[in-house]
N, C-alpha and C positions, 0 to 999 in steps of 0.2 A: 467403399464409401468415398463420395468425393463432393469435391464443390463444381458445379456448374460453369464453364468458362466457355467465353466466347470464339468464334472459330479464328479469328483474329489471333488471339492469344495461342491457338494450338498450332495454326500457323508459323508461330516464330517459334513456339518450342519443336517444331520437326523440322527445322530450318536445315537443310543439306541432306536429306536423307533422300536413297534411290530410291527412284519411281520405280525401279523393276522389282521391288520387293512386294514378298505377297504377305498377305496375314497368316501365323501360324493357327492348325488348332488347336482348341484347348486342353493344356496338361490335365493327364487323368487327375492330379491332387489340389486342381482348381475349385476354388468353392464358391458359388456363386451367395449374391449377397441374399440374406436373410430379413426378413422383414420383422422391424420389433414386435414383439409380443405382449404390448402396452390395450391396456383395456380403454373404453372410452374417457377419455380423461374432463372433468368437470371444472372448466375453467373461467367458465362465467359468472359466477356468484362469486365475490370477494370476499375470503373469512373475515367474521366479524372480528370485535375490538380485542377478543379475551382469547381467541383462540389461536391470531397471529398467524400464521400459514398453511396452507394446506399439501398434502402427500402428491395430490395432483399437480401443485403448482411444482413442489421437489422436481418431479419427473418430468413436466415441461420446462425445467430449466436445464436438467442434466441431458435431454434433446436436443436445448438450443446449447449447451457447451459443448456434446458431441458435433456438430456443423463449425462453432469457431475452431475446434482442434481440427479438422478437416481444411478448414479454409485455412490456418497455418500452415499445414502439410503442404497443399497447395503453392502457394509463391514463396514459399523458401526452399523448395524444392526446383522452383522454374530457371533453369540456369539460363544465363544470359538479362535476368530480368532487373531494368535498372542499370544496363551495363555490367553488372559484377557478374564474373563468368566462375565457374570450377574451375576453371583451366588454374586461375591463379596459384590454388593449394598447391600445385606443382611448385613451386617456390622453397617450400617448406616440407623436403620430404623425411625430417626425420619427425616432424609435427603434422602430417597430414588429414588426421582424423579432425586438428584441433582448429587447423584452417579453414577445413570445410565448414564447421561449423559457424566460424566467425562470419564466411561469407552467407551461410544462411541464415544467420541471425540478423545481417545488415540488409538484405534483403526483408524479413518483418520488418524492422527497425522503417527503415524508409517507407513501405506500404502502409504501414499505421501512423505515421508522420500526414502522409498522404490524406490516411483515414478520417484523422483528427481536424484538417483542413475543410474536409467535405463537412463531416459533423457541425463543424461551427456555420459554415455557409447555409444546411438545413435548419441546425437550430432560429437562427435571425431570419430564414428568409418560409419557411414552413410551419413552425410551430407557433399557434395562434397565441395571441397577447393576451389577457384575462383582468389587467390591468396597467397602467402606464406604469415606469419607471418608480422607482421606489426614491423617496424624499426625504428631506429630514421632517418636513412635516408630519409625514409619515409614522416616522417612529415618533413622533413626540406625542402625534392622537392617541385615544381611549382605545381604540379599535386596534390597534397594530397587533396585539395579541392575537387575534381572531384571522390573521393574513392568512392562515395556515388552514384554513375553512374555505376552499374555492367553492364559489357556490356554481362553478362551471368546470364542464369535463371535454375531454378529448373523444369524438369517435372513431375509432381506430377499424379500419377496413383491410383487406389485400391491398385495396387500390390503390391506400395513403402512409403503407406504411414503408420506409428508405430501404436502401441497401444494406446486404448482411454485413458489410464494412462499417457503416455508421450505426447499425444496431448495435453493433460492439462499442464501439467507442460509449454510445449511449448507457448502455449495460455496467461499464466501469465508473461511467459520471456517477451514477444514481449508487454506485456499491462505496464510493465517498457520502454518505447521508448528511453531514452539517455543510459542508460544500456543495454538492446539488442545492439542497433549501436555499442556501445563500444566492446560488445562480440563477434559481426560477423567482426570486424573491426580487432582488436588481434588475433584472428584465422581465418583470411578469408575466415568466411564464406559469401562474401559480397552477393554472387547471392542467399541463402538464404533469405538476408536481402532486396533482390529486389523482391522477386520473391512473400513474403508473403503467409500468411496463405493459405492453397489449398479450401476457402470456398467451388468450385461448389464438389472437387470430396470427401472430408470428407460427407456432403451435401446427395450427392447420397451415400455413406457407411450407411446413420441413416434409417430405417425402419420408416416408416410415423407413421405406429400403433403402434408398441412397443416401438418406441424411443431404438431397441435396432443399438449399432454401428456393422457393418458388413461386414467383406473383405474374400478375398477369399483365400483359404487354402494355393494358390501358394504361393501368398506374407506374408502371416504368416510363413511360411517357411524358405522364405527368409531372410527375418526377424530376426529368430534365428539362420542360418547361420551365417550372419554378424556381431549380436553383442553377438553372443553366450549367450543368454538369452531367456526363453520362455514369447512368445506371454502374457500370462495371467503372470500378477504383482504377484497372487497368489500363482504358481508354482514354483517362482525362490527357491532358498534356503533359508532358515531360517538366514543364517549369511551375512556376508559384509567381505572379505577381503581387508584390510588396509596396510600397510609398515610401520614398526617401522620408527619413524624421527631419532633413534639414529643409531640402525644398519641395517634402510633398509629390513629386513627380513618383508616377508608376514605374516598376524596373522590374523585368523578370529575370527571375534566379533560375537556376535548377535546384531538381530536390538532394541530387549528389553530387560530387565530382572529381573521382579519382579512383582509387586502385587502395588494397587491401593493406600496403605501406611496406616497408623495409622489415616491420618486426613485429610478429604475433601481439607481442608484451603493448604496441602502439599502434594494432590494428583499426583502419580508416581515422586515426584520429587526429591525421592534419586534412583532410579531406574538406572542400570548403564549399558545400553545396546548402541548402538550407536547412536541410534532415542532419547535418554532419555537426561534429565534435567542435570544428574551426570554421561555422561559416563567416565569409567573408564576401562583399565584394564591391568594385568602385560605383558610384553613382556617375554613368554619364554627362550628367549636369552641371550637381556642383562640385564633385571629385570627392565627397565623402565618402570615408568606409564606413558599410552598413554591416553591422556583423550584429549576432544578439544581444548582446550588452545595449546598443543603441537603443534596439526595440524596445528593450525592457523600460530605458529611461523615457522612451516615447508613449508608452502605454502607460505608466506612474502620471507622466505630465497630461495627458485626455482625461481622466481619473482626476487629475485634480482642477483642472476648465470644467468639469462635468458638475463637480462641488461648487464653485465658485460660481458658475454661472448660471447653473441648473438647479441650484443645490440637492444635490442627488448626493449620497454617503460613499465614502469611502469603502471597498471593501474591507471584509474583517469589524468589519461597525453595525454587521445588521443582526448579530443577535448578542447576550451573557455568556459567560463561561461555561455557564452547564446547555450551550445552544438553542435556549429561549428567545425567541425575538421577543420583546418584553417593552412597554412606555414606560413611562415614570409614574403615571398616574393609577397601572394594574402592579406593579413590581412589589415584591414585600419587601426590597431594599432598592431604595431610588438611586443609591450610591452607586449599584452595579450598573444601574444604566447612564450615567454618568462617566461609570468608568469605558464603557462601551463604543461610546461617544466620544470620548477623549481625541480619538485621531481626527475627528472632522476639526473639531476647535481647536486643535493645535494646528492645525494647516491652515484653517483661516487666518490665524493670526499672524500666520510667515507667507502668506501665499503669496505675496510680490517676490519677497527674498526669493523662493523655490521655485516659481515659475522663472523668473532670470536667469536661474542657477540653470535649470533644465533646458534651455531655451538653447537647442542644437548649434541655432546662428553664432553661438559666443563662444560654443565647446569648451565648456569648463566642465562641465558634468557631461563623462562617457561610460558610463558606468553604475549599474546599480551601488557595488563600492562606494564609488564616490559619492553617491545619493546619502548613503549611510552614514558616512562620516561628517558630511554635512548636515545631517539629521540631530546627530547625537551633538553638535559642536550650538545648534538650537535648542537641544534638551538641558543644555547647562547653563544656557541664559536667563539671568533672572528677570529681563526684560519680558524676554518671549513669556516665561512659565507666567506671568504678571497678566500678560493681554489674554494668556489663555484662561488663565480660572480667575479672573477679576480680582484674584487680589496675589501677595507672591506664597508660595508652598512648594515641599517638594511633591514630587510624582510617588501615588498610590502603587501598590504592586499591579492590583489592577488594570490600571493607565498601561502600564509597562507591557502586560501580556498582550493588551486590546491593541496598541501599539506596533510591537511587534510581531502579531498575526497580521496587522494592515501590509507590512512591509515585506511577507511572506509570499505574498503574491506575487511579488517580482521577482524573486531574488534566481529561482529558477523555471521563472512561466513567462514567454512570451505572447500565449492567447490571452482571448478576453474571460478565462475563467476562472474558477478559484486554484485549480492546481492545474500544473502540467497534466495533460490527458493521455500522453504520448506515453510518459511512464507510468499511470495509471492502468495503459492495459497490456503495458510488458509487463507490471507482475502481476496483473491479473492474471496471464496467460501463465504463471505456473500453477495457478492453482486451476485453470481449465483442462492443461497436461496429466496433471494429478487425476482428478476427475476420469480423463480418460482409459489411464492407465487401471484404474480399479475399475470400473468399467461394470457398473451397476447396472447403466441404461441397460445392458445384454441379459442383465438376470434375472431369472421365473420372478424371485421375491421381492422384484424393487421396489413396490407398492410398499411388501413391508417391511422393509428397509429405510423405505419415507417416514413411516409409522414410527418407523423405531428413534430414528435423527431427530422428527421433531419434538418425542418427548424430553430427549437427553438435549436438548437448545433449551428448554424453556426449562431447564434446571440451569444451566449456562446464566442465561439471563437471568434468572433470581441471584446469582450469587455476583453479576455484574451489580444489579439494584441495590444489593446490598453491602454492598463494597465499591462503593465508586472514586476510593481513593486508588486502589487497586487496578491494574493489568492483568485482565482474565482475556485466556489465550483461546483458542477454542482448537477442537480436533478438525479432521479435513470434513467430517460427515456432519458434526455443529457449523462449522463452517459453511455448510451446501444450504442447511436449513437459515443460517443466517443471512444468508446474500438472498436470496429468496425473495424474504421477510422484507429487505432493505429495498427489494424491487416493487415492491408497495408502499411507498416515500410515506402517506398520508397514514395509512393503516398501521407503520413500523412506529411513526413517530405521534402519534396517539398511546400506543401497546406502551412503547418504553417513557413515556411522560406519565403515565397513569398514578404509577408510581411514584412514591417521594422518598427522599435522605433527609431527615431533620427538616422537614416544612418545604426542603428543594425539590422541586421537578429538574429532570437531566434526560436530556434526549441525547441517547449512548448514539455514538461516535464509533465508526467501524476505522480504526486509525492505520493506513495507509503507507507507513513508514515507522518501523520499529527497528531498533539497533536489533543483531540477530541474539547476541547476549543476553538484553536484556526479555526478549521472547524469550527464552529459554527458561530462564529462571520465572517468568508467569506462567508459562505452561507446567510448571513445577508445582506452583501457587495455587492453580487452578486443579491442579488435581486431587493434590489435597482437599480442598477447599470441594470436589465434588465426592471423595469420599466419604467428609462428613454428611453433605446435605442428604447421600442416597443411601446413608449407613451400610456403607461398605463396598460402594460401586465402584469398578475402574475405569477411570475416564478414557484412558487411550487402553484397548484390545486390541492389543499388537506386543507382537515377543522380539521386537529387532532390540539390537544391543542399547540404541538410545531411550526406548521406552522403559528398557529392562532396567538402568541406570537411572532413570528418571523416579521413577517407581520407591526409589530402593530406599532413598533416606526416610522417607514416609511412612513405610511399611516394614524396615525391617534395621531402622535407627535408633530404634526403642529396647529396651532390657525386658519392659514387659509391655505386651500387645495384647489389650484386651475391645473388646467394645467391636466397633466399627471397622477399626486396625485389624482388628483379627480375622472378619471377614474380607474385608479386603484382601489378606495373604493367603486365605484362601482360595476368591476368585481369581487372585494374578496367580497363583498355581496354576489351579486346573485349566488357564489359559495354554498354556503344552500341551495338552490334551485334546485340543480340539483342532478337526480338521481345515475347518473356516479360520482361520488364523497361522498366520505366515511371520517369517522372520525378515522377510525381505520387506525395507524400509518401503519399497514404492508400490506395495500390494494393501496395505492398510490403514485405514484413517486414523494417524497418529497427527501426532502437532500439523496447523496448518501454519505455512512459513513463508505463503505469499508474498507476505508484504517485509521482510526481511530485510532489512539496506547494513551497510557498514557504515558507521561514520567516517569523515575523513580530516578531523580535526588533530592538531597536535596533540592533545588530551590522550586521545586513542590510537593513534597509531603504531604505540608500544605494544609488539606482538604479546607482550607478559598479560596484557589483560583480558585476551580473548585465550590466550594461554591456560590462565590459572581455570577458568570453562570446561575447559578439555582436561585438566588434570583430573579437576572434580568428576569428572561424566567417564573419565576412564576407571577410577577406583570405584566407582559405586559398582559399573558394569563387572571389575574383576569381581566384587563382593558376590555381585547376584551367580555370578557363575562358580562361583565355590558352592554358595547355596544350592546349587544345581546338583553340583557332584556329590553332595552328603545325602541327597534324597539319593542319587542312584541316577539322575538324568544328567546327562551330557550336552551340553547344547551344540550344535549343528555348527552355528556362525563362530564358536568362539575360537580361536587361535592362538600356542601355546605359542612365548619366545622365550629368547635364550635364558632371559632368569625368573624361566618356572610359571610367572605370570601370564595376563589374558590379552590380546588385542582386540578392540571393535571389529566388527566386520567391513575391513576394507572391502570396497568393490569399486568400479567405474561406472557410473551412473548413466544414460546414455541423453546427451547434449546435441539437440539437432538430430538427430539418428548418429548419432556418434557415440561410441565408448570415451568417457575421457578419465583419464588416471587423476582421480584427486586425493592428495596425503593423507586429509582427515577431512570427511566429508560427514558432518550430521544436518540429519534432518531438518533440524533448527538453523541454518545457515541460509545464507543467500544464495540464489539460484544460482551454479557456476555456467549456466546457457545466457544467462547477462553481463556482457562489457561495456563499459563504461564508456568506450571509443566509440563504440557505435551508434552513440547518439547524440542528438543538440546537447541534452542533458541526462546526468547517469542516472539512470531509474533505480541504481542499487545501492546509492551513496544518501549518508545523511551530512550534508555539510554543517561548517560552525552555525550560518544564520538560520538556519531551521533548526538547530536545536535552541541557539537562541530564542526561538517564538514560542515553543514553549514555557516561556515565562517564569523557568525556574532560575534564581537568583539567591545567593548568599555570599556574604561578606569573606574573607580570607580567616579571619577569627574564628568563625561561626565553623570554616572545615575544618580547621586542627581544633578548634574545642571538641565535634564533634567524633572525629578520630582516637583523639587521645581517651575521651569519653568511652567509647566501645572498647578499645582494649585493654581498660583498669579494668571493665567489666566481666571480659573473658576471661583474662586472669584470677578474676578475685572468685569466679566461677558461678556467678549468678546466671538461673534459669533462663530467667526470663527480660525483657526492657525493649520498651518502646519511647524513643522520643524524638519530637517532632524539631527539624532545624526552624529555626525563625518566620526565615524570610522564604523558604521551601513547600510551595504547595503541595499537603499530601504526600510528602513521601516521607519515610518513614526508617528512623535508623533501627533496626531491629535486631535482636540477639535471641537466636531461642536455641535452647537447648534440648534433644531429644530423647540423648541416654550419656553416661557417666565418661563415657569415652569419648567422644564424640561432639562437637561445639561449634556447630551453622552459625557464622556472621554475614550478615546480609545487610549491607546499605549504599546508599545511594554519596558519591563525591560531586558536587558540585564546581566544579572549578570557576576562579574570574579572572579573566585575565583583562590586556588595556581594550574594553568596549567590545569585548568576545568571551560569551557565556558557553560550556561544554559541560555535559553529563556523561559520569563515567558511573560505571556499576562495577561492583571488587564483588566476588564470591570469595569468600574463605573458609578453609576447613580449620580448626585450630588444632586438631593432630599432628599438624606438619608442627614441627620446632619452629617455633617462634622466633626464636634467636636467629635462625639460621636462615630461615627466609623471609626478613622484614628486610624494605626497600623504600627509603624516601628520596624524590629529588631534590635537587638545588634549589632548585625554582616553586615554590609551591602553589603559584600565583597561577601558573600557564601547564602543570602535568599535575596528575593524579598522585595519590599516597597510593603502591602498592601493597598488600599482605599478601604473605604467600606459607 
């Protein structure tokens, strides 16, 4: 299987090789390729409102994720491509698996950079309008509710549809659902955003055998007519032309510019190309450095002229909190749309001050940073707060979240869209790898396979619906059916608004950045929580050590197990039993962990708190595997040390086509095939200001009330307690208690520090002595309360 490349390309890849060589032939244990064994697939009729997805469409998307795993294989594999040669890992020969890797992961890295470039030039210069620009008018009419109603559609042909590079980028836009909305919404593209992904005719483009993509010359043509770019990613130019922010004048950059660096641990990340870690570079005209940060502040200031003089909204202003684009006039609370609104009306009211400020010519403001701090230094003016809401008051929570998602935009996105795309489809691509690696498309049953994923999603999503305070995590196969779903923008966000919470409609959010912590502990939540709903189903059918750990408080925490519990330990039993079930973590849809990132806040830095994780998910695992040995079974994976005890199953997972040694590697973590160096921005980090947009806030009282609060209560040995922090959306301090020994604290620490808001999440067992292992810092203002 491969992707299609031009002879150009195969040209530089056989660059030095004799002509006197002949072709060998073929090794007898060569296998030629196999044509899928997929039935006619029925992709033209769009499931209706209630049924949400079809098996068909399942298997036309794990067809087109088998081609982008290919097309990864492909140029991260092309050495020399982009200049980054193999040869380098020579450098590093007691690390040479892990070089290799780094250089083909910069290689993606810069090709999807590339990709995302093309993306945005098709989007603005190919995908028909269906409406102008969206306005405050806009949202202030009767009608704004109804935007999501295109009464025009997209016809999607071989002829018209892009390259498999910007299909992808495309593919991860729309797998963000309140983000795409907001993108086709601002620039109306609305009948893109009804018309959804062209499953049947991409579909017919893939070749059964090759999995190569395939269109016809006409529309490749076409193609580079419109957006004056050639068909192959490969071909375009070596550079980027850019616009100075000071004098406007064009400059071409390249997309990289350097060497893999001195040290693994700082791989390409002084590199100053425009794909790179560090771009930089001089403006021939007026001698300014143009690095990202500038752009970022140059694309805030067009965004806010766009306001001012078009009055066009800010982004992060075009829909509510539960992702309703909503007026005042249809709203069952006008307040929300008020609060919605808030960033446009506070920017009007400073917009001289902040167009000055931003205004490149004066360079006072180089820096999103700097944006912020002069933001916030307006947020405490009673002047400003005065012109903003006519008379003086403080700021609603509200305000503060609608706010803060305004300023999200920038903080690591230099395109015109709602998030970085570039990181968008680095972690998409682990869950395309994933996909690969189980590797369904190949098997007789994957029909019913489809059958079987999309009944266990619309149990997923009931207990979304029904808890939408809650982080429900999904497995890798609810997953397949979910992204799916979300490729039909109009049909996904009909299915999940259908539904209300207490009078709310919430168009669910496939959220795109999760600490990997706290993914862990909802995929915890979630499984429980689909126990109940299928009286006794096991969410993840998989025996690797972290599922096995996972499992285990739920199922086998109790003193008595009756009801739903009891079937439950039954079907995770006889789960050893069955041949279709594997222990090896990359054979089975267990958690999807996609979208994984680490924070990188002071808050979290302290290894203790991803720590206490690991302690928790190692003792459950030794638990389950005693349980093993009193039946009489042994488990495979598990590993005796020196005191008596069990270890996870260490393995090396392979990274690039690489084995790489990692100390403790779960499921639940971030891809370790992503560094952070290798690109403008790290697609695996959650920095302070996006956790800030989140919008969770509380006082310093409010955490040590609420701290001191849980551990009178474990103490005094109460079951159960639920209560809510103040000023904390939805989250929830929670104590529950399973069996007599045994005492799960679970809540959420909010930290404040000076104008830097971080979420930390503590798991605790309170089995461990209390005494022995409580830790509080100095500071309580700027680090988390530890238990341990």
């Amino acid at each position: 299987m491969g992707v299609s490349t031009d002879q150009k390309s195969k040209e530089v890849s056989t660059n030095g090789a004799d002509e006197k060589t002949t072709e060998r032939p073929p090794s007898y244990n060569q296998v030629d390729e196999v044509a899928l064994a997929l039935p006619k697939l029925n992709l033209g009729d769009t499931p209706s409102l209630h049924h949400g997805v079809s098996p068909d469409q399942c298997v036309a998307h794990l067809k087109f994720l088998a081609v982008l795993a290919d097309l990864r294989d492909s140029v991260s594999n092309n050495d020399g491509l982009f200049g980054l040669f193999d040869s380098e890992a020579e450098r590093f020969p007691s690390s040479s698996n892990e070089a290799h890797a780094r250089i083909r992961e910069k290689r993606w890295a810069v090709y999807t950079a590339r990709a995302v470039d093309r993306y945005t030039q098709w989007w603005f210069s190919c995908l028909p309008m269906s409406r102008p620009h969206i306005t405050m008018t806009d949202l202030e009419s009767r009608e704004y509710e109804s935007i999501v109603d295109s009464s025009t559609q997209v016809v999607w042909s071989a002829d018209n549809v892009p390259p498999l590079d910007i299909l992808m980028v495309w593919h991860s836009h729309m797998l963000n659902p309140r983000d795409f909305l907001e993108d086709c919404i601002r620039y109306g593209r609305m009948s893109t955003w009804r018309t959804g992904f062209p499953f049947e005719v991409v579909n017919n483009c893939i070749d059964d055998r090759t999995l190569e993509y395939k269109t016809p010359e006409s529309g490749q043509q076409i193609f580079e007519q419109r957006v004056k770019l050639k068909w192959d990613n490969l071909l375009d130019p070596p550079g980027k032309e850019i616009e100075c922010p000071r004098c406007k004048k064009p400059k071409t950059v390249l997309w990289t510019d350097g060497g893999i660096g001195e040290s693994l641990e700082g791989a390409f990340q002084e590199n100053t190309g425009y794909a790179d870690a560090s771009f930089a570079v001089n403006c021939q005209h007026c001698k300014v450095c143009i690095n990202h940060e500038r752009l970022k502040v140059a694309k805030f200031r067009q965004d806010l002229v766009n306001l001012v003089s078009s009055n066009q909204p800010m982004p992060g202003s075009i829909y509510n909190l539960n992702g309703i684009p909503e007026s005042p006039k249809t709203s069952r609370n006008p307040l929300e749309w008020n609060n919605m609104t808030f960033p446009n009306r506070l920017l009007r009211a400073i917009d001289r001050d902040i167009l000055a400020f931003t205004d490149s010519r004066l360079d006072r403001c180089t820096s999103i940073d700097d944006l912020r701090s002069e933001m916030e230094i307006k947020l405490r003016d009673r002047k400003v707060l005065t012109a903003t809401h006519g008379r003086f008051r403080g700021l609603l929570r509200g305000e503060r979240v609608h706010f803060r998602r305004m300023m999200s935009h920038y903080w690591d996105n230099v395109g015109p869209f709602s998030l970085d795309l570039v990181g968008a489809v680095i972690r998409q691509g682990t869950f395309v790898q994933k996909m690969d690696n189980i590797d369904w498309l190949h098997s007789p049953t994957v029909m019913e396979t489809s059958e079987r994923l999309i009944k266990k999603y619309k149990v997923f999503i009931e207990i979304m619906l029904q808890n939408p305070t809650k982080m429900a995590v999904p497995t890798l196969d609810v997953d397949l059916a979910w992204h799916t779903h979300q490729l039909q923008p109009r049909n996904y966000y009909n299915y999940t608004t259908t539904a209300t919470y207490h009078g709310h409609r919430q168009f669910i959010d496939h959220d795109d950045k999760v600490d990997e912590n706290k993914l862990s502990e909802g995929f915890e939540w979630t499984s429980k929580m689909y126990r109940r709903a299928t009286n006794g189903g096991i969410y993840s059918e998989c025996t690797c050590w972290y599922c096995e750990a996972t499992r285990a408080p739920d199922l086998y925490g109790r003193m008595f197990s009756i009801g739903s519990s009891s079937r439950a330990r039954d079907n995770a039993d006889s789960l050893h039993d069955r041949p279709d079930i594997s222990s090896d973590p990359e054979r089975n849809p267990h958690i999807s962990a996609h979208n994984a990132v680490r924070p990188t806040t002071r808050a979290t830095e302290d290894p203790r708190v991803g720590y206490l994780q690991r302690i928790r998910l190692h003792q459950n695992y030794e638990k389950a595997v005693r349980r093993a040995e009193k039946r009489g079974r042994v488990r495979g994976d598990a590993k005796t040390t020196r005191n008596g005890g069990y270890e996870p199953m260490y393995y090396a997972p392979y990274v690039w086509g690489y084995p790489m040694v990692v100390p403790f590697y779960g499921p639940y973590m971030c891809d370790p095939g992503i560094s952070g160096g290798s690109y403008a921005c790290n697609p695996a980090s959650l920095g302070v200001l996006e956790i800030a947009a989140l919008g969770l806030v509380v006082e310093v009282w409010q955490l040590a009330l609420a701290v001191v609060w849980v551990l009178l209560l474990v103490l005094a040995g109460r079951a159960h307690l639920v209560a809510e922090a103040e000023e904390a959306e939805a989250e929830d301090v929670e104590v529950e208690a399973e069996d007599v020994e045994e005492v799960e604290v679970e809540f959420v620490v909010v930290v404040v520090g000076a104008a830097v808001v971080a979420e930390v999440e503590v798991a605790v067992v309170a089995d461990f002595p209390v005494s022995r292992g409580f830790y509080q810092r100095r500071d309580i203002s700027s680090t988390p309360v530890v238990v341990a």
